[in-house]
C-alpha positions as CSV (number, residue, x, y, z in Angstrom):
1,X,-48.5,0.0,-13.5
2,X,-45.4,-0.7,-11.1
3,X,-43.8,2.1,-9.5
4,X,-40.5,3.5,-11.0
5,X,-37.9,3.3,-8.5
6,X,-36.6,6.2,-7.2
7,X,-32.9,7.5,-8.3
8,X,-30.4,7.3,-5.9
9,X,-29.2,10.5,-4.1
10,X,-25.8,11.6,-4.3
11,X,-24.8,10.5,-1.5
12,X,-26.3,6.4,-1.7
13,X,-24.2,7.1,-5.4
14,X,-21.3,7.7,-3.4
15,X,-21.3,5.2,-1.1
16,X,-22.3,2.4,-4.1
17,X,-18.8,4.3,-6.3
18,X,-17.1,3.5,-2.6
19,X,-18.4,-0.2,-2.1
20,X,-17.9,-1.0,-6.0
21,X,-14.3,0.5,-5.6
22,X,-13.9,-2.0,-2.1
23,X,-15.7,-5.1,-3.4
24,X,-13.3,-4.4,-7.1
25,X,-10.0,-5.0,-5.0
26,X,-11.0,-7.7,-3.1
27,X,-11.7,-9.6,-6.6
28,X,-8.4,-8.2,-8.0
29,X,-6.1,-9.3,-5.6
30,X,-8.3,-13.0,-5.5
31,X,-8.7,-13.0,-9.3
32,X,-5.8,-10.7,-10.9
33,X,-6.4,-8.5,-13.8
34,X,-7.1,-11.3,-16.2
35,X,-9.7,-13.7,-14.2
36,X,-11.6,-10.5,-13.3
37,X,-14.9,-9.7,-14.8
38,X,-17.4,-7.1,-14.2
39,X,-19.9,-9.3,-14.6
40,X,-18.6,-11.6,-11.9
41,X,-18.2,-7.9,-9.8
42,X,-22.1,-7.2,-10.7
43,X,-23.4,-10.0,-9.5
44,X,-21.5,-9.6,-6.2
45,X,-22.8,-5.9,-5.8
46,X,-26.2,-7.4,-6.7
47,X,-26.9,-4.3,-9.3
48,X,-26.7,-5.2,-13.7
49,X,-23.6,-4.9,-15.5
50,X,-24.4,-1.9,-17.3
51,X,-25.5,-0.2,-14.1
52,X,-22.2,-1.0,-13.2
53,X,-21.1,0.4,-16.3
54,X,-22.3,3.9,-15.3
55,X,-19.5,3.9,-13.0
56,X,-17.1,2.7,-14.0
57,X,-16.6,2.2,-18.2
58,X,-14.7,-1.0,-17.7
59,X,-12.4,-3.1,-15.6
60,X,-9.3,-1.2,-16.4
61,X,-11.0,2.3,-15.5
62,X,-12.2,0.9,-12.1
63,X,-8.2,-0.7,-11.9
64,X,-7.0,2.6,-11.8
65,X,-9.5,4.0,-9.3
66,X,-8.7,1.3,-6.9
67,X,-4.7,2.0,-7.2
68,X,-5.3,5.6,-7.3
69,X,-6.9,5.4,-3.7
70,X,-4.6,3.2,-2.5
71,X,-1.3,5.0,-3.5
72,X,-3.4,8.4,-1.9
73,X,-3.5,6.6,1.5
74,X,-0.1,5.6,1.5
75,X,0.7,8.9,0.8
76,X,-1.6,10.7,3.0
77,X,-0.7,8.7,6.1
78,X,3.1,9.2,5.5
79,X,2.1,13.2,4.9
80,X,0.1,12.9,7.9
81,X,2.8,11.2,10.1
82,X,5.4,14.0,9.0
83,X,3.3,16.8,10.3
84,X,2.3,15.3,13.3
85,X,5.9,14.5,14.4
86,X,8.2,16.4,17.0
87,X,11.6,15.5,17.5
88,X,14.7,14.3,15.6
89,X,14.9,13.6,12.2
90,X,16.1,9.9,13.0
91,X,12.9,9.3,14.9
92,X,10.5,10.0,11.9
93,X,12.2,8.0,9.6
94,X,11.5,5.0,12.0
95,X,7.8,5.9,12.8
96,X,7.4,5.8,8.4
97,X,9.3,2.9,8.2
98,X,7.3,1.5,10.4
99,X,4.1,2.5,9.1
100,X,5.1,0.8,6.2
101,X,5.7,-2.5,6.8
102,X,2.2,-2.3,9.2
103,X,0.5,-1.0,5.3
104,X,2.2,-4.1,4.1
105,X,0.8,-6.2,6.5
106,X,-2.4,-4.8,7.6
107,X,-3.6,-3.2,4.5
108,X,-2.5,-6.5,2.6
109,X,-5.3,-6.4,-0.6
110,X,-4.3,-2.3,-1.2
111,X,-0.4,-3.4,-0.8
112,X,-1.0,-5.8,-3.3
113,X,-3.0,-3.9,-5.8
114,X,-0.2,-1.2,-5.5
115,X,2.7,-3.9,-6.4
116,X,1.7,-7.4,-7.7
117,X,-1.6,-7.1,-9.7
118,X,-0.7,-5.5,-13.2
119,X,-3.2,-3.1,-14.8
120,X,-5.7,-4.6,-17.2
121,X,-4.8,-4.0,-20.8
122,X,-6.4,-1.5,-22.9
123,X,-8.6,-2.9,-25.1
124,X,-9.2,-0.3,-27.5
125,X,-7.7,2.8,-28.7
126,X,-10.4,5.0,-26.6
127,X,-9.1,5.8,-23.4
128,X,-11.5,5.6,-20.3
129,X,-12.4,9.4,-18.6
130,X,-10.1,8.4,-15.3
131,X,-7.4,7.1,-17.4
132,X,-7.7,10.4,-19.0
133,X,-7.4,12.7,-16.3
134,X,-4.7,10.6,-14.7
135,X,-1.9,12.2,-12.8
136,X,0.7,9.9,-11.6
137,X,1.1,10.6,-7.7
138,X,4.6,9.9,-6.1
139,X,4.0,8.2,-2.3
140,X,8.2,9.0,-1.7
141,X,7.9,12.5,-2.2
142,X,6.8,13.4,1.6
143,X,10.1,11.0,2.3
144,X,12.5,12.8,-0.2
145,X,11.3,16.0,1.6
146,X,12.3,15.1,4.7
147,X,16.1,13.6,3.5
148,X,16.5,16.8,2.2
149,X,15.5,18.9,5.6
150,X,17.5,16.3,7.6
151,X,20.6,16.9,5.7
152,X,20.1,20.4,6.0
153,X,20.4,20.7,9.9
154,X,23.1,17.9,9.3
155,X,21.6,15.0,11.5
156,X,22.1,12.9,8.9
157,X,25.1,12.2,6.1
158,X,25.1,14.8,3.0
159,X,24.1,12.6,-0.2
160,X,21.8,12.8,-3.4
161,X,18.6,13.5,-1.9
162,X,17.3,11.0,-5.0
163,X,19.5,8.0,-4.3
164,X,19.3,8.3,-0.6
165,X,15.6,8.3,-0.8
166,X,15.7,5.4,-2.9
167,X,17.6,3.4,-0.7
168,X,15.5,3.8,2.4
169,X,12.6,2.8,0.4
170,X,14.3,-0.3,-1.0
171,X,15.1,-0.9,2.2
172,X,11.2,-0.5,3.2
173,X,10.2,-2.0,0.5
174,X,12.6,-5.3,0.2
175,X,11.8,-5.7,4.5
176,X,8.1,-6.4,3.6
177,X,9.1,-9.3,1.7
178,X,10.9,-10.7,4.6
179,X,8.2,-10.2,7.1
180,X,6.0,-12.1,5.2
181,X,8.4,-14.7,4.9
182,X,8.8,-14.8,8.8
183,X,4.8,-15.1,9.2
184,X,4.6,-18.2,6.7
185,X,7.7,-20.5,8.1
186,X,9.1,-21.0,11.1
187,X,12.7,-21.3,10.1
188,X,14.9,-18.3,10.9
189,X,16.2,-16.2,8.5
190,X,19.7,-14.3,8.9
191,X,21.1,-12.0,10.0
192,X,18.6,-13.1,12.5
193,X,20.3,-15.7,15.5
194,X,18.7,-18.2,17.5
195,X,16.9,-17.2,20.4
196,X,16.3,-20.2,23.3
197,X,13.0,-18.4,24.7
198,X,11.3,-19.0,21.6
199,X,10.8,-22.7,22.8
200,X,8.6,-21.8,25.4
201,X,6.3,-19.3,23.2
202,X,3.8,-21.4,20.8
203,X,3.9,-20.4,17.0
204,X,2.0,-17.2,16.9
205,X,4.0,-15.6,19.5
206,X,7.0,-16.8,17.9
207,X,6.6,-15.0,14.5
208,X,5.8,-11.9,16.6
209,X,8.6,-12.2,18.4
210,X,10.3,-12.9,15.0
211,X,9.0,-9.7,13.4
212,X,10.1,-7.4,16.3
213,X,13.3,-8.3,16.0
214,X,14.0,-8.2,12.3
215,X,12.1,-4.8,12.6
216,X,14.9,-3.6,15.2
217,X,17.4,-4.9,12.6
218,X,15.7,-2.7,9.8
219,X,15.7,0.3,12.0
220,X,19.4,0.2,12.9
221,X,20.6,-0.4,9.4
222,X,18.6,2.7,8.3
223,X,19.9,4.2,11.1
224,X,23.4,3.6,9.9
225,X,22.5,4.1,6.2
226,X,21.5,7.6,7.3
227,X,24.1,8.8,9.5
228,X,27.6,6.6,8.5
């Protein structure tokens, strides 16, 4: 009589939740919501379906796992950059905005699962335990915070906390767009001008070079967004 295997401890189940949640984004931002399948996801974890199934109750419970983590990371890390900073107001504005744009770029599948892969539909009227419990989590509010402190010891202009906030993230936000733009062509883009030295660097050196300057440009516009 074969051996029954033994269960998994709580920790190998955390690590399998973990590498279901990592291998689950990686086919949503390559699939979308609507080629994915958890049977296509099983068979890359190497476990059944319905093992699968005692994880996650479907494809649009594991969808808002994913999205959950990845909209606590953003916020974390901005939270975490806001504590850790000494100085003028002005200053951490530019580390977050920066931080942003290197999520966007760096952390390209959890940008993408925040922003361009829509959540699976619900297929029946029973909603899924995580749906349940859902609470939505706001990645600006750390940022709204800090427009309101920043306005308070007047270093930058008095406005609607709300609106302001809202305008440096559309600013964030919109620059990614660009930036990804700058990595897949070699045209320029204004407000950007030409720049003679870039004929001596080859093409990856060139977008760098791209990217640090439209970054500078970003920075001073916030800059005079916050303080004109």
């Amino acid at each position: 009589m074969p051996r029954k295997k033994a269960a998994r401890t709580d920790d190998e189940k955390e690590k399998l939740k973990e590498r279901i949640i990592e291998e689950g984004r990686n086919l949503f931002v390559s699939k979308g919501s609507y080629g994915f399948s958890t049977h296509a996801l099983a068979k890359k974890l190497k476990m059944s379906q319905s093992n699968l199934y005692n994880y996650f109750k479907s494809k649009r419970e594991l969808y808002i796992a994913i999205r959950r983590e990845d909209i606590m990371k953003l916020k974390t890390d901005i939270e975490s950059i806001i504590n850790s900073h000494q100085g003028e107001y002005i200053e951490l504005f530019k580390k977050i905005a920066l931080y942003y744009l290197d999520f966007a770029s760096l952390e390209r599948r959890r940008f993408q699962m925040m922003f361009a892969i829509p959540p699976p539909p619900l297929t029946s009227n029973k909603v899924g335990p995580i749906e349940k419990k859902y609470t939505r989590i706001d990645p600006i509010k750390p940022l709204r915070e800090i427009v309101i402190k920043a306005m308070d010891s007047g270093e930058i202009i008095k406005n609607d906390p709300s609106h302001l906030t809202y305008m440096l993230y559309a600013l964030f936000h919109g620059a990614t767009a660009v930036e990804r733009d700058l990595k897949w062509q070699l045209n320029i883009i204004e407000p950007l001008s030409e720049d003679k030295e870039e004929n001596f660097l080859n093409p990856k050196e060139k977008i760098e070079r791209r990217i640090e300057r439209f970054r500078n440009f970003i920075l001073d516009k916030m800059v005079s967004l916050l303080t004109e």
